[in-house]
mmCIF file as Biopython writes it, N, C-alpha, C and O atoms, coordinates in Angstrom:
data_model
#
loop_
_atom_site.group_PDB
_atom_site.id
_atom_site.type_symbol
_atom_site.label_atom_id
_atom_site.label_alt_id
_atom_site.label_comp_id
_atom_site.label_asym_id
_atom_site.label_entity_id
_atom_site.label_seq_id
_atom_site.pdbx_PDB_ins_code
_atom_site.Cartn_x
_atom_site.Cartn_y
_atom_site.Cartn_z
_atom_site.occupancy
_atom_site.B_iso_or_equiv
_atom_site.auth_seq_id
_atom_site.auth_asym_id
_atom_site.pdbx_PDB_model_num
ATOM 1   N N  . UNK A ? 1  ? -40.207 -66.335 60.015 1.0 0.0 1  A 1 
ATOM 2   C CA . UNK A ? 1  ? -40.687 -65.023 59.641 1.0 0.0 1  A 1 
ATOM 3   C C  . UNK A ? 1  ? -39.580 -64.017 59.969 1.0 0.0 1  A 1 
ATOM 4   O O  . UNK A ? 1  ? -39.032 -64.206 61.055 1.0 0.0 1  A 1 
ATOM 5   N N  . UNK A ? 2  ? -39.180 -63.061 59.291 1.0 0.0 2  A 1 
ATOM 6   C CA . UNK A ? 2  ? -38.195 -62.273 59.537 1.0 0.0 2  A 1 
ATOM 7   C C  . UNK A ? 2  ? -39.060 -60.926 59.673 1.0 0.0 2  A 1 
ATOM 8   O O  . UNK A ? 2  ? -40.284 -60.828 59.587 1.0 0.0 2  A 1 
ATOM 9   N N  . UNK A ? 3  ? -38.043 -59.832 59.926 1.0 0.0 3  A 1 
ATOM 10  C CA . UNK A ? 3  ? -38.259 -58.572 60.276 1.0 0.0 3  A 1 
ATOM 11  C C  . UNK A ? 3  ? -39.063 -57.672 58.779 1.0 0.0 3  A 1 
ATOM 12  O O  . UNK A ? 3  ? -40.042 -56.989 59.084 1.0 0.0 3  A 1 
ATOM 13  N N  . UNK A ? 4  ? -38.762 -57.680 57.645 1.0 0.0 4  A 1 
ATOM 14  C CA . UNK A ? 4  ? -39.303 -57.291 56.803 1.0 0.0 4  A 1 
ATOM 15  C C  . UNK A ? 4  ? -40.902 -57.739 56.751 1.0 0.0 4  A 1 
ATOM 16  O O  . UNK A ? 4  ? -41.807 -56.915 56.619 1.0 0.0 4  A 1 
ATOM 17  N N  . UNK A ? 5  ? -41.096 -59.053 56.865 1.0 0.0 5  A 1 
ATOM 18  C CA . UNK A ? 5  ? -42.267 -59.767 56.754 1.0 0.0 5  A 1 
ATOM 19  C C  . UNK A ? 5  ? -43.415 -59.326 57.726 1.0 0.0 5  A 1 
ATOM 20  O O  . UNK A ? 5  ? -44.601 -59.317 57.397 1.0 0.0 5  A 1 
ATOM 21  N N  . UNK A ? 6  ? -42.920 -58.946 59.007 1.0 0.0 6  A 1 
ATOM 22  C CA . UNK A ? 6  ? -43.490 -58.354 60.178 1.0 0.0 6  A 1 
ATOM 23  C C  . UNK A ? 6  ? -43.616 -56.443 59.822 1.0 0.0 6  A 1 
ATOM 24  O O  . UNK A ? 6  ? -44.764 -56.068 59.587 1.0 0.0 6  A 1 
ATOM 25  N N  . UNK A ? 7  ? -42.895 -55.728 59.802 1.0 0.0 7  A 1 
ATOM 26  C CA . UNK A ? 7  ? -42.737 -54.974 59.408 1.0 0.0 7  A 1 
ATOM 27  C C  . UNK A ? 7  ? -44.292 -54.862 58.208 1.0 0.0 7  A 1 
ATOM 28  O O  . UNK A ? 7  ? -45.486 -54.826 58.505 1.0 0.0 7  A 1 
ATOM 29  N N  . UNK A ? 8  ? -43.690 -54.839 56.990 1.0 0.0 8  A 1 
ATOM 30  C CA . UNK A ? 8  ? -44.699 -54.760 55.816 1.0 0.0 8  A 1 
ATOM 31  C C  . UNK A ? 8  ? -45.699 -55.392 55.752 1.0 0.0 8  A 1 
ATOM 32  O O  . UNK A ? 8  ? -46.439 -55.113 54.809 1.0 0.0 8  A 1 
ATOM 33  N N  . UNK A ? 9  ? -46.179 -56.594 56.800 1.0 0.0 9  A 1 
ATOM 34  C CA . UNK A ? 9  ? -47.774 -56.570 57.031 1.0 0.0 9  A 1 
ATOM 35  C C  . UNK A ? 9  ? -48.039 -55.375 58.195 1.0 0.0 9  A 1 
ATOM 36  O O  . UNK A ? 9  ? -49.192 -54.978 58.028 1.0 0.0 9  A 1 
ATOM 37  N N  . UNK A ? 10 ? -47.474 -54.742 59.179 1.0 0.0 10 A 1 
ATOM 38  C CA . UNK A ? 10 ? -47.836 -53.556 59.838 1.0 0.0 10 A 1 
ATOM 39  C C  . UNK A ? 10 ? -48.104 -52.530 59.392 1.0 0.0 10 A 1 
ATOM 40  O O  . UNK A ? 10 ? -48.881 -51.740 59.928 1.0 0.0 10 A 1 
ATOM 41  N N  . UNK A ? 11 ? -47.401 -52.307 58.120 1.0 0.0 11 A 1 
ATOM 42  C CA . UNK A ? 11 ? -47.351 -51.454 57.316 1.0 0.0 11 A 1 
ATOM 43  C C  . UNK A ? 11 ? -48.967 -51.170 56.720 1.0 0.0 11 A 1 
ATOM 44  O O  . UNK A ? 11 ? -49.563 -50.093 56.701 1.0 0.0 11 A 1 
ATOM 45  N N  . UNK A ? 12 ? -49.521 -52.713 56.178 1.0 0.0 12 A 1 
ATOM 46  C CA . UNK A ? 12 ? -50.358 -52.773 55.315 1.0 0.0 12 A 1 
ATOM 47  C C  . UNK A ? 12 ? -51.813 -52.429 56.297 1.0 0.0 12 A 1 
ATOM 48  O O  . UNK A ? 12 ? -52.827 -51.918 55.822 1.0 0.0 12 A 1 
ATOM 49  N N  . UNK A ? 13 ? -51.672 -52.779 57.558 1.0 0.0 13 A 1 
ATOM 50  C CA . UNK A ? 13 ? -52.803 -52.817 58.296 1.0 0.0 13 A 1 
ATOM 51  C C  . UNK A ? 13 ? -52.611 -51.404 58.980 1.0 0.0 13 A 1 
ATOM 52  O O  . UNK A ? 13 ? -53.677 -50.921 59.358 1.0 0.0 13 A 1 
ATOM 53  N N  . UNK A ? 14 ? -51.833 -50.870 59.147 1.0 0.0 14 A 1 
ATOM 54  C CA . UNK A ? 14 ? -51.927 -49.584 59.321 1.0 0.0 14 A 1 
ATOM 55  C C  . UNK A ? 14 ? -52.078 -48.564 58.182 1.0 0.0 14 A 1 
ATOM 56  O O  . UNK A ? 14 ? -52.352 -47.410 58.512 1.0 0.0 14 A 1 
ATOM 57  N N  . UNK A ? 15 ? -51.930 -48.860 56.861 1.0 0.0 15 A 1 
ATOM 58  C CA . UNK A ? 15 ? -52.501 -48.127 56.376 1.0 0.0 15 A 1 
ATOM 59  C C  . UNK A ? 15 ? -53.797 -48.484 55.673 1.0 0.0 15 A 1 
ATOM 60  O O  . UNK A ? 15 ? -54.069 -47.836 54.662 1.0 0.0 15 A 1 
ATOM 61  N N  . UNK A ? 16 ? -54.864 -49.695 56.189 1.0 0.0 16 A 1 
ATOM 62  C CA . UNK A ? 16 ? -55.863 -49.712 55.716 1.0 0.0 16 A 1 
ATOM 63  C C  . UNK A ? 16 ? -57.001 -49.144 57.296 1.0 0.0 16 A 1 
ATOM 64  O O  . UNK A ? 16 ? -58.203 -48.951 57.107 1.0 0.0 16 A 1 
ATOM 65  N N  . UNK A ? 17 ? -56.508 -48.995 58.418 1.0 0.0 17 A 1 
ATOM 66  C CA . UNK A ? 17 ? -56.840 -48.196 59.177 1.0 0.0 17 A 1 
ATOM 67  C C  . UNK A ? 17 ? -56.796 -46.877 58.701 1.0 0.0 17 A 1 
ATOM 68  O O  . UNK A ? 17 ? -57.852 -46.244 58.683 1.0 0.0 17 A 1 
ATOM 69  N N  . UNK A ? 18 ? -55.615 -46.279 58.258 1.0 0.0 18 A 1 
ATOM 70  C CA . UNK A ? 18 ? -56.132 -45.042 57.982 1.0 0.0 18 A 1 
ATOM 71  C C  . UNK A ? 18 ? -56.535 -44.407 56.321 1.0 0.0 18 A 1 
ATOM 72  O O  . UNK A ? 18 ? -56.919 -43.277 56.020 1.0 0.0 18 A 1 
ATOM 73  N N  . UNK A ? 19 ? -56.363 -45.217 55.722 1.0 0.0 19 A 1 
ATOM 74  C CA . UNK A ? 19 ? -57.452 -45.565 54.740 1.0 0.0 19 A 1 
ATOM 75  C C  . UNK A ? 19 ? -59.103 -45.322 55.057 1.0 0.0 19 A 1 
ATOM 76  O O  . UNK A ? 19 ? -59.696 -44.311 54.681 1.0 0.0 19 A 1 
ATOM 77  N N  . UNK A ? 20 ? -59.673 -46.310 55.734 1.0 0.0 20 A 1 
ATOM 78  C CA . UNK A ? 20 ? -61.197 -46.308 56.248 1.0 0.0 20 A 1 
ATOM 79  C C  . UNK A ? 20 ? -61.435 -45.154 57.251 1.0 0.0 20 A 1 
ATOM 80  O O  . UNK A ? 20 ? -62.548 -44.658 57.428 1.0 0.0 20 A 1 
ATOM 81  N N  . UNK A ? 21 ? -60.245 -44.738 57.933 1.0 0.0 21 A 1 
ATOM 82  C CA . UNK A ? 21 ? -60.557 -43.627 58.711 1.0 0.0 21 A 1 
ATOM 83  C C  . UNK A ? 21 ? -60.435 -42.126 57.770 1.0 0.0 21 A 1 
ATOM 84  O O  . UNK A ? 21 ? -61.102 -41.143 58.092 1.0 0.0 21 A 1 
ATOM 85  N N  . UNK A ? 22 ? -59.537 -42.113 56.635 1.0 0.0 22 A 1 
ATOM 86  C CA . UNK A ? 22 ? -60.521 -41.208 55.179 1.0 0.0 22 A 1 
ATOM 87  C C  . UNK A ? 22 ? -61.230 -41.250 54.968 1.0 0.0 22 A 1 
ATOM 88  O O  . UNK A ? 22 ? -61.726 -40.173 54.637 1.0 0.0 22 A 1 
ATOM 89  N N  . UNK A ? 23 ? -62.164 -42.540 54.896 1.0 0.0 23 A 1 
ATOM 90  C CA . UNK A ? 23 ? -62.865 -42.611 54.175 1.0 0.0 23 A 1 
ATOM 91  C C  . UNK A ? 23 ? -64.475 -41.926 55.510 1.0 0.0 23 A 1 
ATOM 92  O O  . UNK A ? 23 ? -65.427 -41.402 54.932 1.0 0.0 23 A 1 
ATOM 93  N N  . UNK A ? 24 ? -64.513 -41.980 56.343 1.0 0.0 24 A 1 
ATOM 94  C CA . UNK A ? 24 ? -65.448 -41.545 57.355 1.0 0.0 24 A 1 
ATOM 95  C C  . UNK A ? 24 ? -65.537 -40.636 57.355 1.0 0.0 24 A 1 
ATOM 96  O O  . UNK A ? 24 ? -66.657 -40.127 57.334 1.0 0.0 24 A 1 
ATOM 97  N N  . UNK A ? 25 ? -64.191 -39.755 57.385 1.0 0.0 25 A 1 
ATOM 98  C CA . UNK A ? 25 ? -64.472 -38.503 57.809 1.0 0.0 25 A 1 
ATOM 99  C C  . UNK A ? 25 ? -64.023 -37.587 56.905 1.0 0.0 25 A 1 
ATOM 100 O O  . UNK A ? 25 ? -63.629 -36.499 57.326 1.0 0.0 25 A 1 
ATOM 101 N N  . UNK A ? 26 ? -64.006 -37.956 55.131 1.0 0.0 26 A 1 
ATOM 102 C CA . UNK A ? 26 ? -64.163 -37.743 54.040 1.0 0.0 26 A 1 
ATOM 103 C C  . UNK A ? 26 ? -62.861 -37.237 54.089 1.0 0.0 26 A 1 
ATOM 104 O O  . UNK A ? 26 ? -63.038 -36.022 53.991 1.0 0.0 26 A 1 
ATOM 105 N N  . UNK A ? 27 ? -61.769 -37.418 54.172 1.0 0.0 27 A 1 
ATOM 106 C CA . UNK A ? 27 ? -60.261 -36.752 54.117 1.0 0.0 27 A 1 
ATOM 107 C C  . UNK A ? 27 ? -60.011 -37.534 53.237 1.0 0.0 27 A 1 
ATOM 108 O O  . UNK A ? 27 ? -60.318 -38.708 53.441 1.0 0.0 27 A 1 
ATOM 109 N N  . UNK A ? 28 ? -59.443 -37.206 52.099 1.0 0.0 28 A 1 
ATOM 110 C CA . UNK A ? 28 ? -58.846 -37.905 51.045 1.0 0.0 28 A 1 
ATOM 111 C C  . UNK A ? 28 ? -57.329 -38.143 50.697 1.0 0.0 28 A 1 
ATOM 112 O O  . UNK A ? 28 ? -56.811 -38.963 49.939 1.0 0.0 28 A 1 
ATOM 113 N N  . UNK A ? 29 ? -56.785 -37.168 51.489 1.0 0.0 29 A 1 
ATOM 114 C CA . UNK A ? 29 ? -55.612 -36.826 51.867 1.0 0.0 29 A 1 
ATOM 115 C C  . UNK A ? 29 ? -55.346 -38.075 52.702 1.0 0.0 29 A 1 
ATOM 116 O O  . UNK A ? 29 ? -54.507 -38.807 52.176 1.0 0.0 29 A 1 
ATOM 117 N N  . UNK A ? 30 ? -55.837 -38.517 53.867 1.0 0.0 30 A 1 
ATOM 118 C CA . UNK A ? 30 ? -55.506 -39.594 54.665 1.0 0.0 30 A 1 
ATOM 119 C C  . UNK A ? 30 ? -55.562 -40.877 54.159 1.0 0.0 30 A 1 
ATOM 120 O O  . UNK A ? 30 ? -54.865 -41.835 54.494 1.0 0.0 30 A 1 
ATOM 121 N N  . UNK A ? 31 ? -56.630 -40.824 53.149 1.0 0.0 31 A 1 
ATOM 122 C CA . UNK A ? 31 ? -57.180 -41.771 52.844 1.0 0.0 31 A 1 
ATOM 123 C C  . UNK A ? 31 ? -56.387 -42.324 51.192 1.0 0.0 31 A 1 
ATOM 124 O O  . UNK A ? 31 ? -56.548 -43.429 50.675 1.0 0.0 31 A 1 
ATOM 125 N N  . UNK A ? 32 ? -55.667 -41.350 50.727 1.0 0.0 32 A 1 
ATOM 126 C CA . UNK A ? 32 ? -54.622 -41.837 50.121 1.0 0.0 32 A 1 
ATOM 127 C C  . UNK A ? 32 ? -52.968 -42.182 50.687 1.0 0.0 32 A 1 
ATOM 128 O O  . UNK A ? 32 ? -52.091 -42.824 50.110 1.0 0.0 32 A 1 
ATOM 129 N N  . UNK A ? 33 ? -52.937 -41.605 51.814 1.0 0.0 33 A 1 
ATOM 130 C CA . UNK A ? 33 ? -51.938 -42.050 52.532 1.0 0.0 33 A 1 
ATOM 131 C C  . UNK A ? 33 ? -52.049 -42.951 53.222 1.0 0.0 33 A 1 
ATOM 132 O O  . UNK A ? 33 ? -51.021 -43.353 53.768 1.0 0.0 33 A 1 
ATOM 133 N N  . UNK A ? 34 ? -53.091 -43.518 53.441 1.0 0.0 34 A 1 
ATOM 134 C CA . UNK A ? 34 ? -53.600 -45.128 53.882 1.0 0.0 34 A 1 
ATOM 135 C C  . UNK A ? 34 ? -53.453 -46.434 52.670 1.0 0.0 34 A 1 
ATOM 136 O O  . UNK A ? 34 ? -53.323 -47.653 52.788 1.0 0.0 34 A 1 
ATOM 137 N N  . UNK A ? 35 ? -53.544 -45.532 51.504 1.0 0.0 35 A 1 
ATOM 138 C CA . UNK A ? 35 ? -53.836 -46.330 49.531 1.0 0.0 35 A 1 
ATOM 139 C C  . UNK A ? 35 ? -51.940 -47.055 49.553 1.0 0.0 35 A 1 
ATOM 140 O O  . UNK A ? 35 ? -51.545 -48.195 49.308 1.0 0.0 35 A 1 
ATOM 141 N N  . UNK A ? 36 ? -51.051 -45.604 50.018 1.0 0.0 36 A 1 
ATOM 142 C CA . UNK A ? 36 ? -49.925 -45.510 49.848 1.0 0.0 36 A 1 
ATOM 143 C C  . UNK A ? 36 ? -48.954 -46.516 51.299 1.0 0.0 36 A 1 
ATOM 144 O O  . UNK A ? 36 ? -47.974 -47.223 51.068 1.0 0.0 36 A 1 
ATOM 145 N N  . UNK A ? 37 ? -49.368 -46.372 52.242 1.0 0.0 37 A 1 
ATOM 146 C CA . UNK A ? 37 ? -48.792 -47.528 53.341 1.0 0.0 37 A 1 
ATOM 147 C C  . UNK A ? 37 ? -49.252 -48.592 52.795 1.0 0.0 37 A 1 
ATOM 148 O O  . UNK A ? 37 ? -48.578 -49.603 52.598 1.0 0.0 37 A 1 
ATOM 149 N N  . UNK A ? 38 ? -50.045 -48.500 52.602 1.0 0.0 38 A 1 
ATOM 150 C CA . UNK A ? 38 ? -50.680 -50.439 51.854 1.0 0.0 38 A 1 
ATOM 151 C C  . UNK A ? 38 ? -50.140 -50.582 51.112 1.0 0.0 38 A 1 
ATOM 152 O O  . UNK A ? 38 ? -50.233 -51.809 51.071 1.0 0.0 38 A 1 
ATOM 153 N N  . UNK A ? 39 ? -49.197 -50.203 49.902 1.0 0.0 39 A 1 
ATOM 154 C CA . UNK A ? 39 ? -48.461 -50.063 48.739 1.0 0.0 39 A 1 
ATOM 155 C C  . UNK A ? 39 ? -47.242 -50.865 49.631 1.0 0.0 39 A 1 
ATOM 156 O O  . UNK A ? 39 ? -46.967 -52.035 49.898 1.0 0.0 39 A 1 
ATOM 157 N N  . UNK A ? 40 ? -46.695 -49.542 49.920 1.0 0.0 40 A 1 
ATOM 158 C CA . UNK A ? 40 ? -45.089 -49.839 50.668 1.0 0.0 40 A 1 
ATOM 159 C C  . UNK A ? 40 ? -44.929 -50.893 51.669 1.0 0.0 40 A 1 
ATOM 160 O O  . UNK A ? 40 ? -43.815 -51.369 51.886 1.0 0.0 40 A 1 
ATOM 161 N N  . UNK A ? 41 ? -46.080 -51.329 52.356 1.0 0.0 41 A 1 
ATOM 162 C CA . UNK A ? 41 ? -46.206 -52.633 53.565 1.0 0.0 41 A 1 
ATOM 163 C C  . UNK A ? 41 ? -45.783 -53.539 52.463 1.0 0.0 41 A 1 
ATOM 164 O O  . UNK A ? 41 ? -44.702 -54.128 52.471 1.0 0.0 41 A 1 
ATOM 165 N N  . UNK A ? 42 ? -46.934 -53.661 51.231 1.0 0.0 42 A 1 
ATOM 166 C CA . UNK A ? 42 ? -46.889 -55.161 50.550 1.0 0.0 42 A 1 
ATOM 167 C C  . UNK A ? 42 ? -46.139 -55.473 50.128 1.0 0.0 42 A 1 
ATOM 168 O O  . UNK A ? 42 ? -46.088 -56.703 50.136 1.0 0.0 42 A 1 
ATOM 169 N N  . UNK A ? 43 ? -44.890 -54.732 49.386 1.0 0.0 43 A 1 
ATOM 170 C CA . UNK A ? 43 ? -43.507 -54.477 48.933 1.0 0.0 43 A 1 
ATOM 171 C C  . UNK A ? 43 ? -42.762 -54.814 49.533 1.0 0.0 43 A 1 
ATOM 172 O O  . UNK A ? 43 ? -41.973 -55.630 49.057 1.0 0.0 43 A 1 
ATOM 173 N N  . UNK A ? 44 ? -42.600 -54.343 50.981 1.0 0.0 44 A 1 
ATOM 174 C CA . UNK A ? 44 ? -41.602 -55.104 51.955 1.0 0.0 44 A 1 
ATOM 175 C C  . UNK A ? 44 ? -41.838 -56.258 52.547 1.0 0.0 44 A 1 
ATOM 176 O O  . UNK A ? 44 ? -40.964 -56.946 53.074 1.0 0.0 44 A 1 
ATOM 177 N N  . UNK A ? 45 ? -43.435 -56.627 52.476 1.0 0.0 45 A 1 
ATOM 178 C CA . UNK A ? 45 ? -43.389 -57.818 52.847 1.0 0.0 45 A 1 
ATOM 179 C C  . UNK A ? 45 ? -43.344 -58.900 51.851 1.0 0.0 45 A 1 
ATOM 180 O O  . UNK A ? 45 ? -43.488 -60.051 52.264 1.0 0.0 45 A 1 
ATOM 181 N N  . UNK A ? 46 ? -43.194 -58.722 50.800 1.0 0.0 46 A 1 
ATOM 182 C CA . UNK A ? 46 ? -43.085 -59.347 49.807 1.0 0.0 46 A 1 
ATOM 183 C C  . UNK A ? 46 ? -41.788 -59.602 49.682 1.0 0.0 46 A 1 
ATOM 184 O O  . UNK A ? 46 ? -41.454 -60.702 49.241 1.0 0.0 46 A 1 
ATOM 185 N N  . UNK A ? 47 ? -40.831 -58.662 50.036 1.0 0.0 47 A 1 
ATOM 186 C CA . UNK A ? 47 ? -39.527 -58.521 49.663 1.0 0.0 47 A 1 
ATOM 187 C C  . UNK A ? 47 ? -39.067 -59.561 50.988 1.0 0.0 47 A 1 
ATOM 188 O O  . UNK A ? 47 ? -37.991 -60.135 50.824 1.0 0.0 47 A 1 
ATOM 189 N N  . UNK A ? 48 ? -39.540 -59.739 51.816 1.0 0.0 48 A 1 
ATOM 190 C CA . UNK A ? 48 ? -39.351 -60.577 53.027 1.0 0.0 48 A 1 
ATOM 191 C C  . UNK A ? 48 ? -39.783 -61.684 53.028 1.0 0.0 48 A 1 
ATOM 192 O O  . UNK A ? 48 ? -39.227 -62.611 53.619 1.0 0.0 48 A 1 
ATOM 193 N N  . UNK A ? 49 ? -40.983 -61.805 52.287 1.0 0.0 49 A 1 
ATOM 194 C CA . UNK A ? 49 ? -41.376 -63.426 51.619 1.0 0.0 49 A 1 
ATOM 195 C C  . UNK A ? 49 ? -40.261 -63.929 51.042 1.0 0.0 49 A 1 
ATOM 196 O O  . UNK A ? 49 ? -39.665 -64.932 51.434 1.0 0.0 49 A 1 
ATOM 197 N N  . UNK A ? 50 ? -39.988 -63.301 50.188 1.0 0.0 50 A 1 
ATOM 198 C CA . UNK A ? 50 ? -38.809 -63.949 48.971 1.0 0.0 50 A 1 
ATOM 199 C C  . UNK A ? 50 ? -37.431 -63.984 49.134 1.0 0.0 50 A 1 
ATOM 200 O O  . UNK A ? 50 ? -36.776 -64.797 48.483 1.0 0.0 50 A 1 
ATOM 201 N N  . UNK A ? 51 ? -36.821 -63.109 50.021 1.0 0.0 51 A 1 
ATOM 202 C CA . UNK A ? 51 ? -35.676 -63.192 51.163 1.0 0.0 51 A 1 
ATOM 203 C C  . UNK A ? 51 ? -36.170 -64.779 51.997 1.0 0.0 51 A 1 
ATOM 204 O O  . UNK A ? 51 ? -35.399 -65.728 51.858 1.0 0.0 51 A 1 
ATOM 205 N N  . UNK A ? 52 ? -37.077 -64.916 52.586 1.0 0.0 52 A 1 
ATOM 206 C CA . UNK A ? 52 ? -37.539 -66.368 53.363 1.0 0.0 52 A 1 
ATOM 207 C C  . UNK A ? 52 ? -37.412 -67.445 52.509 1.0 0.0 52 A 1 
ATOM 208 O O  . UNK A ? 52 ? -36.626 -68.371 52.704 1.0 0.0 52 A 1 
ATOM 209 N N  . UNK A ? 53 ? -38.267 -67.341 51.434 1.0 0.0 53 A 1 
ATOM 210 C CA . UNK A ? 53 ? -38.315 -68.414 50.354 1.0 0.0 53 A 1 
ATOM 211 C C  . UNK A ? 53 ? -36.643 -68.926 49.844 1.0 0.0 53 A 1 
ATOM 212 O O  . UNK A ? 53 ? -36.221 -70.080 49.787 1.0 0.0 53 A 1 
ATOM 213 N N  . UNK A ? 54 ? -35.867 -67.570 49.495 1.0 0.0 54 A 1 
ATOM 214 C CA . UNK A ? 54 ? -34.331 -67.911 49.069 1.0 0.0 54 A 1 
ATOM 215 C C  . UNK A ? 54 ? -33.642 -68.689 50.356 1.0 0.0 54 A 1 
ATOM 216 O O  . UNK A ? 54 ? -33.122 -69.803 50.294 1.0 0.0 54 A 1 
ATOM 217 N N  . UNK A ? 55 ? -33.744 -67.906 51.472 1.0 0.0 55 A 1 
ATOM 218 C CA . UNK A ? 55 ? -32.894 -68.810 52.592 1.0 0.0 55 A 1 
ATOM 219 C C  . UNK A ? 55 ? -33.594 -70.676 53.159 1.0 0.0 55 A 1 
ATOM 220 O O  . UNK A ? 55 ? -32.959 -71.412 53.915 1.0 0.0 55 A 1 
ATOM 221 N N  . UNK A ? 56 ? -34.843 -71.000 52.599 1.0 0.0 56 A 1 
ATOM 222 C CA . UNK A ? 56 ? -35.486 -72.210 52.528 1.0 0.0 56 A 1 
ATOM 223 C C  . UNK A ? 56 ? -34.768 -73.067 51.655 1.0 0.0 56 A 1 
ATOM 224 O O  . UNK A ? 56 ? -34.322 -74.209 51.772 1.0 0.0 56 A 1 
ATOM 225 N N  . UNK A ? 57 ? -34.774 -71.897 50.401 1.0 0.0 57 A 1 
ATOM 226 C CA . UNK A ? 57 ? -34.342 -73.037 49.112 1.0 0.0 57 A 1 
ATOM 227 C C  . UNK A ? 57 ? -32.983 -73.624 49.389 1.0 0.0 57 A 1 
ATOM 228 O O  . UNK A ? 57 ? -32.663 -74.792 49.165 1.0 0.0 57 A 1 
ATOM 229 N N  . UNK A ? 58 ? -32.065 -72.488 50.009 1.0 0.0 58 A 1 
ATOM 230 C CA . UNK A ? 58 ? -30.503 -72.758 50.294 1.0 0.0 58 A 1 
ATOM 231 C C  . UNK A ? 58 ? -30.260 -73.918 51.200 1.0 0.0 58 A 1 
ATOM 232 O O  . UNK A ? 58 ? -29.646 -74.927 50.855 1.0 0.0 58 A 1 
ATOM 233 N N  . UNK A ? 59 ? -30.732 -73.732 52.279 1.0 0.0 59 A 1 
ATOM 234 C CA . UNK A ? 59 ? -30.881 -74.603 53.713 1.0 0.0 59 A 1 
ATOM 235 C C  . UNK A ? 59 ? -31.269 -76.158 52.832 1.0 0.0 59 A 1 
ATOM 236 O O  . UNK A ? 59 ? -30.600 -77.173 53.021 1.0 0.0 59 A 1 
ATOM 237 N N  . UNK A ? 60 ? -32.418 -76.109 51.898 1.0 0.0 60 A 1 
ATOM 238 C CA . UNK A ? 60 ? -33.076 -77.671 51.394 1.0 0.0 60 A 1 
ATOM 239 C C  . UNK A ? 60 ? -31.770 -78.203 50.662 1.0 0.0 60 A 1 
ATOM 240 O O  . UNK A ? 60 ? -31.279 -79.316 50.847 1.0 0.0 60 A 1 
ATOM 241 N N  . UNK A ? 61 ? -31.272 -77.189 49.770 1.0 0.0 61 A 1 
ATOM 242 C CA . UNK A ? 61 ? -30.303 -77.539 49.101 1.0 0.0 61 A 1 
ATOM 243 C C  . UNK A ? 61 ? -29.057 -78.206 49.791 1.0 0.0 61 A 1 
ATOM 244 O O  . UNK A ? 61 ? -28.719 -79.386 49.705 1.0 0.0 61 A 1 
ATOM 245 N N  . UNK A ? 62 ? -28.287 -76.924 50.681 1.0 0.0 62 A 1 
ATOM 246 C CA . UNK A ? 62 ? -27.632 -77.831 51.549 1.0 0.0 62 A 1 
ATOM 247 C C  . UNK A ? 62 ? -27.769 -79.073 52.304 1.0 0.0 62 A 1 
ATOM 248 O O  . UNK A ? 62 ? -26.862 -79.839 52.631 1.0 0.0 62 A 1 
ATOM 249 N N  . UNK A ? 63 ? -28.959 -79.169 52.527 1.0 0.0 63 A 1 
ATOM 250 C CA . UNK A ? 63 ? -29.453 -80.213 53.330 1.0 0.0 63 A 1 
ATOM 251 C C  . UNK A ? 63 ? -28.956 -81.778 52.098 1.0 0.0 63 A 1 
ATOM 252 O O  . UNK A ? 63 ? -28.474 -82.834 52.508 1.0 0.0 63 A 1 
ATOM 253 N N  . UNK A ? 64 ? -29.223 -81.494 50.819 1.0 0.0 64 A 1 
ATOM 254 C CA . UNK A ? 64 ? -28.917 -82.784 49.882 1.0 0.0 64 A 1 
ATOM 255 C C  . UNK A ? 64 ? -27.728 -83.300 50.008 1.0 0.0 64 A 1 
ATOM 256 O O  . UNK A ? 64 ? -27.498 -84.509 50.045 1.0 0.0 64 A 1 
ATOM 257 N N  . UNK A ? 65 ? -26.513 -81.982 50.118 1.0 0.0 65 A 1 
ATOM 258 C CA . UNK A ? 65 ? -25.453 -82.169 50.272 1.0 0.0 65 A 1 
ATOM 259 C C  . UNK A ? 65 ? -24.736 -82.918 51.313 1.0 0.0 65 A 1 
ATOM 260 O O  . UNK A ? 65 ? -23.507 -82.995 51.283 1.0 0.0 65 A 1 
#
């Protein structure tokens, strides 16, 4: 697991905390800036999945060699 991967699931769970905490206390403002960390978490952690996945494929590859 690398730093992106960690990162952009923090991302995602902090902004579905403050997501639901819009949604309570009817702020919509928060509660789209909770819509919007969940956006940008999944992105980087995605981008950190597939950074992981490329350095797997390389390592298997070398490994044939």
């Amino acid at each position: 697991m690398n730093k992106h991967q960690v990162e952009g699931r923090l991302d995602q769970a902090k902004g579905k905390i403050k997501e639901v905490a819009g949604k309570v206390v009817g702020n919509e403002r928060l509660q789209g800036e909770g819509l919007a960390d969940q956006a940008g978490g999944k992105a980087q952690a995605t981008y950190g999945d597939t950074k992981e996945n490329v350095k797997d494929g390389v390592k298997r590859t070398a490994d044939k060699l």
